[in-house]
C-alpha positions in Angstrom: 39.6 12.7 7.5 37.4 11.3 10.2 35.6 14.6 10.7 35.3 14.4 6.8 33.5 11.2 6.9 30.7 12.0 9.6 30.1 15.1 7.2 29.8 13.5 4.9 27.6 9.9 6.3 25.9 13.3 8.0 24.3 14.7 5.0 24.1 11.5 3.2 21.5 10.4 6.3 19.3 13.8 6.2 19.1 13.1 2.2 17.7 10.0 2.4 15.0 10.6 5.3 12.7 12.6 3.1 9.8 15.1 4.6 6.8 12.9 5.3 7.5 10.1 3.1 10.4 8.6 4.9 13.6 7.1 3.1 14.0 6.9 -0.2 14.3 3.9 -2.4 17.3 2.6 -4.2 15.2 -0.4 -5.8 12.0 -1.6 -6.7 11.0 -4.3 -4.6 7.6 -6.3 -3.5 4.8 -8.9 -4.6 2.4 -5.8 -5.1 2.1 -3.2 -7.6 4.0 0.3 -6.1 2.4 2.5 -3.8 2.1 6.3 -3.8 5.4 6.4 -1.2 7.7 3.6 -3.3 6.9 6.0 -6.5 8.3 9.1 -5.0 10.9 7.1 -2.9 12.3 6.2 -5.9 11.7 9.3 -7.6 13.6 11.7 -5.0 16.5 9.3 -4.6 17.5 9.7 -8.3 16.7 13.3 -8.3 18.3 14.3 -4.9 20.8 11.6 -4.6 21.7 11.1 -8.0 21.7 14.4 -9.1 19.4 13.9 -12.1 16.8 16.2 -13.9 13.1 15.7 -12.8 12.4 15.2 -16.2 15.0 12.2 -16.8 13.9 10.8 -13.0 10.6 10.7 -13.5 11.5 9.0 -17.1 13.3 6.5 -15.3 11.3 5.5 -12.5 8.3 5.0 -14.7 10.5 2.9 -16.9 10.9 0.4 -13.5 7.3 1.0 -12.2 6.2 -0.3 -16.1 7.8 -3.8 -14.9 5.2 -4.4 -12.2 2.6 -3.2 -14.2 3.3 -5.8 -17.4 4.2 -8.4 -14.8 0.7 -7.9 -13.9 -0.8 -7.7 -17.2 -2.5 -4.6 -16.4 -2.7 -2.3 -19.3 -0.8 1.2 -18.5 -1.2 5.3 -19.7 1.1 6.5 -22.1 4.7 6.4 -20.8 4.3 10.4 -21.1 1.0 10.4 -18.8 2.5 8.2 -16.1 5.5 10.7 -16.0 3.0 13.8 -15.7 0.8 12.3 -13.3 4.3 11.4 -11.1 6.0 14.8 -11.5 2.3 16.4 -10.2 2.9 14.1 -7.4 6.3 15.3 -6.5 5.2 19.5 -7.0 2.7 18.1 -4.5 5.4 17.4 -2.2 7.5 19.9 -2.7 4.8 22.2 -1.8 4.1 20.6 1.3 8.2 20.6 2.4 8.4 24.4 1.2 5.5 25.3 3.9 6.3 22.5 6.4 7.0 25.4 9.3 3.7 26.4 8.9 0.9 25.5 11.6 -2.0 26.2 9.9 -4.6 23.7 10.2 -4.6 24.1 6.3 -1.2 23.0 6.1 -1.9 20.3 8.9 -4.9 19.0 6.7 -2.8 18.7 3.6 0.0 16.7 4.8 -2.4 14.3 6.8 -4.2 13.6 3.3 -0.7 13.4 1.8 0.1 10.9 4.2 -3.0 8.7 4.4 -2.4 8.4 0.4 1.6 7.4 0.9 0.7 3.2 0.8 -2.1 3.8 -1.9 -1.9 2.6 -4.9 0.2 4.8 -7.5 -2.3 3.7 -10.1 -1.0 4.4 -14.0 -3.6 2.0 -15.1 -5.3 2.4 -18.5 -8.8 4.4 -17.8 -10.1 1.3 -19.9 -8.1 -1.3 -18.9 -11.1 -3.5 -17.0 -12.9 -2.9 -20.2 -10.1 -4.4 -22.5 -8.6 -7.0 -20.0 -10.0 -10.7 -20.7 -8.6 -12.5 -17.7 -11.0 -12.0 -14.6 -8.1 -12.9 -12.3 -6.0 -10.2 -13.8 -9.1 -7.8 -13.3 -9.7 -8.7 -9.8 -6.0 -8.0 -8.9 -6.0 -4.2 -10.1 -9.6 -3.8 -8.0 -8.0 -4.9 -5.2 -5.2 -2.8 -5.6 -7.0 -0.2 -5.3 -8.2 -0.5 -2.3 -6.9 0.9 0.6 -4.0 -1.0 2.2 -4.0 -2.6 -1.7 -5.4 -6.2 -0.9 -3.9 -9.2 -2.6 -0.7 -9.7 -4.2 1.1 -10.2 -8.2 2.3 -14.4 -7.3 4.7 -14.4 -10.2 4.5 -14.8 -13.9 2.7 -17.7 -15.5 4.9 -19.0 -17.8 3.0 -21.5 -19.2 1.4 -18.3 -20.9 3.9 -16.1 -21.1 5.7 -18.8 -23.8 2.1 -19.8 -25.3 1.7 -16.1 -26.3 5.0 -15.7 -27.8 4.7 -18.7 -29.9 1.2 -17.2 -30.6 2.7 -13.6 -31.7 5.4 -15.3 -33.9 2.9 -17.8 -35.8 1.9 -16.6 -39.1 -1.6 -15.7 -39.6 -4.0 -16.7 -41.9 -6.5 -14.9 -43.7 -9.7 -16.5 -44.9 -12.2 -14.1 -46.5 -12.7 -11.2 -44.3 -12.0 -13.0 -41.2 -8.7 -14.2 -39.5 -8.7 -16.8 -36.7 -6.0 -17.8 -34.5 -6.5 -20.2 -31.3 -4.7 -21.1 -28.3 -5.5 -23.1 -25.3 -3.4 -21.3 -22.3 -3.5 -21.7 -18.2 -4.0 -19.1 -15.9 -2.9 -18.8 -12.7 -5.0 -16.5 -10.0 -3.4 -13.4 -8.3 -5.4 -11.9 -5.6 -6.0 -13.7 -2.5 -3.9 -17.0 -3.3 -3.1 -18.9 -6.5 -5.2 -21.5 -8.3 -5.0 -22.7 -11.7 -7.6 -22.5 -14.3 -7.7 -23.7 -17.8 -8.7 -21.1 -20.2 -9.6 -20.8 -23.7 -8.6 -17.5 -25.6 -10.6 -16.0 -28.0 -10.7 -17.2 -31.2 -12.1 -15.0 -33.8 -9.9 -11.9 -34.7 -11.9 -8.8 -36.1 -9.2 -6.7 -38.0 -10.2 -7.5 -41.5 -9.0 -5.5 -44.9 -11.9 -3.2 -44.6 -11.4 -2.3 -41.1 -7.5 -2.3 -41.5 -8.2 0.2 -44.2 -10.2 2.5 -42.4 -8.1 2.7 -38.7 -5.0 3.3 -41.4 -7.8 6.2 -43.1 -8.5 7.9 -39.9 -4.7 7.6 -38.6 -5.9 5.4 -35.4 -2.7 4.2 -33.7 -3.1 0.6 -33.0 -3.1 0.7 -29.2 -6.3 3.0 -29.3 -7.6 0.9 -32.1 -7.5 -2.1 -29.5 -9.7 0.0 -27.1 -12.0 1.3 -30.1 -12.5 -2.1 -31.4 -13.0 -3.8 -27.6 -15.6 -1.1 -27.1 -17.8 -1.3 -30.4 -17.8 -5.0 -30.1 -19.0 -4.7 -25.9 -21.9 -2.2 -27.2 -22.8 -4.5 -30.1 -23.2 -7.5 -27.4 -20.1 -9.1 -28.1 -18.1 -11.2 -25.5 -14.3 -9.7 -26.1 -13.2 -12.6 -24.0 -14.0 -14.5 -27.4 -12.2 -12.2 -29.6 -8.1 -12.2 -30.4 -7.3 -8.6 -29.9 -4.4 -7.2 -28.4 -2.1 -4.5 -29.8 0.6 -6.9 -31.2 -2.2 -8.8 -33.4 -3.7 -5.5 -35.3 -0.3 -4.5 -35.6 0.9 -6.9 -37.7 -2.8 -8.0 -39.5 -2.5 -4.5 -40.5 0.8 -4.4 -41.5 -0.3 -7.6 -43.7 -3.2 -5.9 -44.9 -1.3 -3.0 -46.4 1.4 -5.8 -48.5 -1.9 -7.3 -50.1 -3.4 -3.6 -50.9 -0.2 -2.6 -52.3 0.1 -5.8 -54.6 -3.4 -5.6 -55.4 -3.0 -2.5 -56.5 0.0 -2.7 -58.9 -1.5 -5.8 -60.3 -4.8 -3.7 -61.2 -2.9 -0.8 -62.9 -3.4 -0.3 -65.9 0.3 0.9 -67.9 -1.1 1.5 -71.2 -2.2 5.1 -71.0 0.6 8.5 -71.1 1.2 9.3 -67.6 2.4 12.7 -65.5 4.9 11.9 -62.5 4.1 14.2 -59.7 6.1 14.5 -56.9 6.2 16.6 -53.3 9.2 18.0 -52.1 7.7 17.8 -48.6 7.2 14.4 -49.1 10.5 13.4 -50.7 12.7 13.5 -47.4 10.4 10.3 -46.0 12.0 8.6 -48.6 15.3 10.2 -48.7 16.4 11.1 -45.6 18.5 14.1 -45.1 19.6 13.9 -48.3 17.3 16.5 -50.0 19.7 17.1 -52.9 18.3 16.4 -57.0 20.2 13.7 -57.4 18.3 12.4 -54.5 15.0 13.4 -55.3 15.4 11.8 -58.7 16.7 8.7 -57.9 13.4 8.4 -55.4 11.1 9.3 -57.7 13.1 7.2 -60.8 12.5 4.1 -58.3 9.4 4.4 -58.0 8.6 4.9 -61.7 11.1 1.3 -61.6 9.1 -0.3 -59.8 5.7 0.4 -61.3 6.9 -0.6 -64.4 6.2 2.5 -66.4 9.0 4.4 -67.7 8.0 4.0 -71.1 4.7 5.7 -70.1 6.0 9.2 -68.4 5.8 12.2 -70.8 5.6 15.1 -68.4 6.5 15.8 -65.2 4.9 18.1 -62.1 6.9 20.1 -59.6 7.5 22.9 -56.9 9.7 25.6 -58.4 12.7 24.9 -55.7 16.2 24.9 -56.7 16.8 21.2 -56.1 13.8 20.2 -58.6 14.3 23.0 -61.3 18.3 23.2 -61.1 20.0 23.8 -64.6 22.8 21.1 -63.6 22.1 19.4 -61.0 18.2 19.7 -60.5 16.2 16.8 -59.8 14.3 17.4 -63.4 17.3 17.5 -65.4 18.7 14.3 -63.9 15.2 12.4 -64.4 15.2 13.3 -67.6 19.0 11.9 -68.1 17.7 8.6 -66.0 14.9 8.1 -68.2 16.4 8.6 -71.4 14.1 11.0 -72.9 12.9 15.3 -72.5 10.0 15.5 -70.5 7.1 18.5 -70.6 7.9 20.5 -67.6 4.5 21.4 -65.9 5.5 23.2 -62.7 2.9 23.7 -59.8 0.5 26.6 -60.7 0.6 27.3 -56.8 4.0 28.0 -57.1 3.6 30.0 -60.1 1.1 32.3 -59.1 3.3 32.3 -55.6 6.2 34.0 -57.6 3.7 36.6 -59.2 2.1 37.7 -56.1 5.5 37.6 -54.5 7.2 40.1 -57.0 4.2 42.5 -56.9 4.5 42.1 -52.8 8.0 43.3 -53.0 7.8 46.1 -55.2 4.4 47.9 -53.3 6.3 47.2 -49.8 9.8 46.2 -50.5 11.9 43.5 -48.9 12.1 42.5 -45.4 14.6 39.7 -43.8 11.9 39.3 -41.0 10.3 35.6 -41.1 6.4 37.8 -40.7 6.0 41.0 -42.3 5.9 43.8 -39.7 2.4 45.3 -41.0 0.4 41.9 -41.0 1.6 41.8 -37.5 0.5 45.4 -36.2 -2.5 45.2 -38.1 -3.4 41.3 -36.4 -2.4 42.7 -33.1 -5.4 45.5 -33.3 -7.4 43.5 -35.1 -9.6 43.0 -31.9 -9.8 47.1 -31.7 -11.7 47.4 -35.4 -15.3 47.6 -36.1 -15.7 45.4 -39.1 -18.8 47.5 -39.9 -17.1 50.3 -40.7 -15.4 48.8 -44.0 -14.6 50.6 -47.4 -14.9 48.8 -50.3 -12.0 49.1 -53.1 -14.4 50.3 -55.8 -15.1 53.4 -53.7 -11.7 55.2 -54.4 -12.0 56.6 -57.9 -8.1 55.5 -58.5 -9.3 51.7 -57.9 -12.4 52.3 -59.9 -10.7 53.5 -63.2 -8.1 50.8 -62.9 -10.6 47.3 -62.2 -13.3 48.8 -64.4 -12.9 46.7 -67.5 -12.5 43.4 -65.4 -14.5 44.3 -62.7 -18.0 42.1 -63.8 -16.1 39.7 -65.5 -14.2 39.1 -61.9 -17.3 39.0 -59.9 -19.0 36.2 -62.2 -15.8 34.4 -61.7 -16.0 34.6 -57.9 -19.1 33.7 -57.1 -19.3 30.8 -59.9 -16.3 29.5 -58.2 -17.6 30.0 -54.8 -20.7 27.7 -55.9 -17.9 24.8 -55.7 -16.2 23.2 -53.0 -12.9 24.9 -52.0 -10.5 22.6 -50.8 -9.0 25.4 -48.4 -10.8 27.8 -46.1 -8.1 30.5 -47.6 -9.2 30.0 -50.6 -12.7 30.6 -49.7 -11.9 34.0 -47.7 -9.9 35.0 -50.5 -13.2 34.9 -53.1 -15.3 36.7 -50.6 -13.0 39.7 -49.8 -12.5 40.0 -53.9 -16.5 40.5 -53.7 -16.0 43.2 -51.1 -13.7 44.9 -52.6 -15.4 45.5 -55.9 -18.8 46.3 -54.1 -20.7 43.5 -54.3 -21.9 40.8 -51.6 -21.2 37.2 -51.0 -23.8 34.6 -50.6 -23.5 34.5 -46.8 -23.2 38.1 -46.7 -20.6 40.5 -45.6 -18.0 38.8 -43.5 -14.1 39.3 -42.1 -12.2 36.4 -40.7 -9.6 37.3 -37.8 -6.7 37.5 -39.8 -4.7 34.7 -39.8 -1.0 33.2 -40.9 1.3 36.0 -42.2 4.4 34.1 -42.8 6.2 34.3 -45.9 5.7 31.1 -47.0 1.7 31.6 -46.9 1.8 33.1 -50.0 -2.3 33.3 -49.9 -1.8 35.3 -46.8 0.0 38.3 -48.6 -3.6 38.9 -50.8 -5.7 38.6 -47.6 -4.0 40.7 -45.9 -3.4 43.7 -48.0 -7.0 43.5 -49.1 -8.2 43.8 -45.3 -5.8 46.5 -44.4 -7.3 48.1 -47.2 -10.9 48.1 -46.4 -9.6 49.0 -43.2 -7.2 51.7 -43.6 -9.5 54.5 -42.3 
């Protein structure tokens, strides 16, 4: 048993004392934000002592290393960054420990620089956190953090502030115009070098007004970098941010507000006294439904929404994908609108969809059925695509076969190609698809003869099917 327990205290010692770094750490401790060495201390002791993944220990101990970082009030990377940039840190080390019987000055070089980084600062900061902080204290505390031997020190919460700025988050805001304003006197207490205490007004004016809500939700700008976005613009327009009330939290919820006021604004403006088509997505549907992709539940979404606009009396058609849980004899999601509302509806299925079926049957009976997700041709002919000289094309309107069969259409499809290529397609598909009909009847697009590198050949591409066998066409010599 003895012997047992000095194995075992044996090998619990030469896993603790790491290569280079020294032990590892069990705990997060200190006044100062983590160095390089308490990163990877804490790193290797849940990976090598605690058996875990890197992936979940690098997960973790950015989790703890976030704490000193919002203690500080230093905006951080991504949670996914921070993890990268400590598991590059860690390959780094492992390299180092894989070649450590080497005695190349190489190798010495390395682990010297390795080591004179070890009390750094493991910075995760924000690339644009000194542009976007407003409290010079907090600013001076990361600069001198990064410095070597990282200077100063984090003296504690304020929580004078810390409570101001919760009351702050929770108060309702008020919107006046296009502007919104929302004050607070807080203190401040400094960090680096000592403490002192400062009274400080934050800004006043907040900038996130309906038109501006409306365009980040336009452009799909998530609202930590609309914070950063909106900092910057108002620096380069001469702007002191200090003045402005911007932080995360704030255009979260003043565009969150916005959207309630478009959305009523709208339903008040709608007009209900015109016949109306209801048109729904089946991609769309399971945002609304859940899992639950069945008819009944389509139709009860899209019946809720027709509710709550207040229109039932106005549908008299409906649009649709041709699926089996919209088109369903029994259970389809059209039949059981139609029971819901009371009334038959004009069935107007997706012409998409329609001309998908069409193209599909002609597919199947030229080349058959296949079980494979991609059609084995399309992918031969895109792997040796790169091997083709697309000068050395035949046009469909050569082979005297072709000719005989597209001769009566053959104008009448040309005038229809190029009048439709005069318009804006809202697909580049589309587009290719007008040009190689050209081609292939002999004649020459606007911008002249050109081949795309084939592109998307699954099944569901239904566009792809006509691309493709018109290419391998003009290219089967």
């Amino acid at each position: 048993t003895q012997l047992r327990l000095k194995m075992l205290a044996n090998t619990t010692r030469s896993r603790t004392e790491l290569y280079l770094i020294g032990s590892s750490v069990s705990e997060l401790r200190g006044s100062k934000l983590p160095s390089l060495r308490m990163a990877l201390g804490f790193f290797l002791h849940l990976h090598l002592e605690l058996n875990e993944t890197i992936r979940h220990s690098s997960a973790a101990a950015v989790t703890e290393l976030a704490k000193f970082w919002r203690k500080a009030r230093i905006p951080m990377r991504d949670h996914q960054n921070c993890q990268t940039k400590l598991e590059q840190a860690f390959e780094e080390w492992r390299l180092l420990k894989k070649n450590k019987a080497r005695k190349s000055s190489t190798q010495q070089a390395r682990e010297a620089a390795f080591v004179s980084r070890l009390e750094d600062l493991f910075d995760i900061a924000h690339a644009d956190a000194l542009n976007t902080m407003s409290i010079q204290e907090d600013k001076d505390l990361l600069l001198a953090q990064r410095e070597k031997g990282r200077r100063g020190s984090m003296v504690g919460v304020d929580e004078t502030l810390a409570c101001k700025e919760k009351r702050a988050s929770t108060a309702e805001l008020t919107t006046s115009g296009s502007e919104i304003s929302a004050a607070e006197d807080v203190d401040s207490e400094g960090a680096v070098g000592g403490s002192r205490t400062q009274k400080r007004k934050r800004g006043r004016k907040a900038v996130v007004t309906p038109e501006l809500a409306a365009a980040l939700d336009r452009t799909k700008v998530s609202d930590r970098k609309a914070v950063f976005v909106i900092a910057e613009t108002a620096k380069r327009l001469g702007m002191t941010i200090d003045q402005l009330a911007l932080n995360r939290d704030s255009v979260r919820r003043l565009r969150a507000k916005h959207r309630i006021h478009s959305s009523a604004s709208i339903r008040a403006k709608f007009q209900s006294d015109v016949l109306l088509v209801v048109h729904w997505d089946g991609k769309l549907i399971p945002d609304l439904i859940g899992k639950r992709r069945t008819g009944e539940a389509q139709a009860s979404a899209v019946f809720g929404a027709i509710e709550d606009w207040g229109i039932p009396g106005n549908i008299r058609a409906m649009c649709f994908d041709t699926t089996s849980s919209n088109t369903g004899r029994i259970s389809g999601a059209c039949v059981l609108l139609e029971q819901k509302l009371g009334k038959e509806l004009l069935s107007l299925a997706c012409r998409h969809h329609i001309m998908e079926l069409v193209i599909g049957a002609a597919f199947r009976v030229c080349m058959g059925s296949t079980s494979s997700p991609k059609v084995p041709l399309f992918k031969r002919f895109q792997d040796y695509w790169r091997f083709i000289d697309t000068d050395k094309y035949e046009t469909g309107i050569a082979a005297d076969d072709v000719a005989r069969l597209v001769d009566d259409i053959k104008q009448s499809t040309i005038d229809f190609a190029n009048k439709h290529l005069e318009q804006s397609q809202p697909r580049d598909d589309y587009k290719e698809f007008l040009e190689l009909v050209l081609i292939f009847l002999g004649a020459t697009p606007a911008r002249g003869v050109r081949f795309m590198s084939p592109g998307a050949m699954h099944h569901a591409r239904w566009m792809s099917k006509v691309i493709y066998s018109l290419k391998i066409w003009m290219f089967k010599a």
